[in-house]
C-alpha angles and dihedrals in degrees: 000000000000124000110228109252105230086046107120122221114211114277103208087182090061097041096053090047085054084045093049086038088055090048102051091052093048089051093046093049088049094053083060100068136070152235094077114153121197134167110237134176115235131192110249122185130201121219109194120143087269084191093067103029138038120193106237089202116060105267102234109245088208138023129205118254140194107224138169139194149130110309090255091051088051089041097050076051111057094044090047108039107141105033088089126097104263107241114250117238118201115223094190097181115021105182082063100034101109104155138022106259098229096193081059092053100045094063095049090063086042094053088049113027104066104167092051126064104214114208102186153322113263110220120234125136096001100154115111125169121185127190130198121274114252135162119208123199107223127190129222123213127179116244086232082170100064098034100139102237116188108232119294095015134110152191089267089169146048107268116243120217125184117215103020092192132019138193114250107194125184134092127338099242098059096035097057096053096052114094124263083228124059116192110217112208123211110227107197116091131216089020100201104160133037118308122225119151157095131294136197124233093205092159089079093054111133143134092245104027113112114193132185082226143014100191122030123203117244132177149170149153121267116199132190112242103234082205136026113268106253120257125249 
């Protein structure tokens, strides 16, 4: 039997382009309209005199924010989220800032970002402290006492220390209550030849410790006794 010449056999090809065709309309019709909420992450800056204060809890770089637009404004958003000037946010006395103000903060977005409402500030990690700036000279001084000499050798020359003194910067607090001599150790142990190297200062290690110097160089002659030393 015979199939009858203008009778048409199903095209998926074409019925999938007219799908896809269909789709797309209907996204890009959706992204018109508004009313669309996202979370975003937006760059946030804190302006403080750093010169005369230092925050003693990490300062966020970005805050989470409520906004809502149109789909292509929240899309534009979420593939761009960091090529945006982060908003500055004010901290006007820092010894009794505790917490972001996120009203504060709120109309800040608002005031930059234009083609995005922002609803609110969703509040996740807020605390801030902050302590006043202060340097502190500290001395070093060699533990001459303690240096690890192998049997039968000796100290046979002045001992040579560089820097003598360094510049420990951070917050007030921490750097009153370290000591105007520091004692530098010498790790080695049975010391039986010149000594000439560098030395950590491992004592002054903290997150928010600055120091003009974190080894300091120290060396000195060693030199073997001929006889035993006489005994007292």
């Amino acid at each position: 039997m015979n199939t009858a010449p203008n009778a048409r056999s199903f095209q998926p090809t074409k019925a999938l382009l007219c799908l896809g065709a269909a789709t797309l309309f209907w996204f890009l019709n959706a992204l018109n309209k508004p009313g669309y909420t996202l979370n975003v992450e937006y760059p946030v800056r804190f302006v403080y005199d750093d010169s005369l204060f230092i925050p003693t809890l990490p300062l966020p770089h970005t805050v989470r924010v409520n906004v809502s637009s149109d789909g292509w404004g929240l899309l534009r958003h979420s593939w761009l989220p960091f090529r945006i000037e982060p908003v500055d946010y004010i901290v006007a006395d820092p010894m009794r800032a505790t917490l972001i103000n996120t009203s504060s903060l709120t109309a800040a977005l608002s005031e930059q970002v234009k083609k995005l409402h922002i609803n609110y500030v969703v509040a996740d990690t807020l605390a801030m402290s902050f302590d006043r700036h202060m340097t502190k000279t500290v001395r070093l001084v060699v533990d001459s006492l303690h240096i690890n000499l192998a049997p039968r050798y000796m100290v046979s020359s002045f001992i040579n220390l560089t820097p003598r003194t360094i510049q420990v910067d951070g917050p007030a607090k921490l750097v009153r209550g370290l000591p105007d001599t520091l004692w530098v150790k010498i790790p080695r142990k049975r010391i039986a030849d010149n000594y000439d190297e560098e030395v950590p200062l491992n004592q002054l290690r903290h997150p928010l410790l600055r120091t003009s110097a974190d080894r300091v160089a120290v060396s000195f002659e060693v030199g073997e006794l001929l006889s035993p030393l006489p005994q007292k």
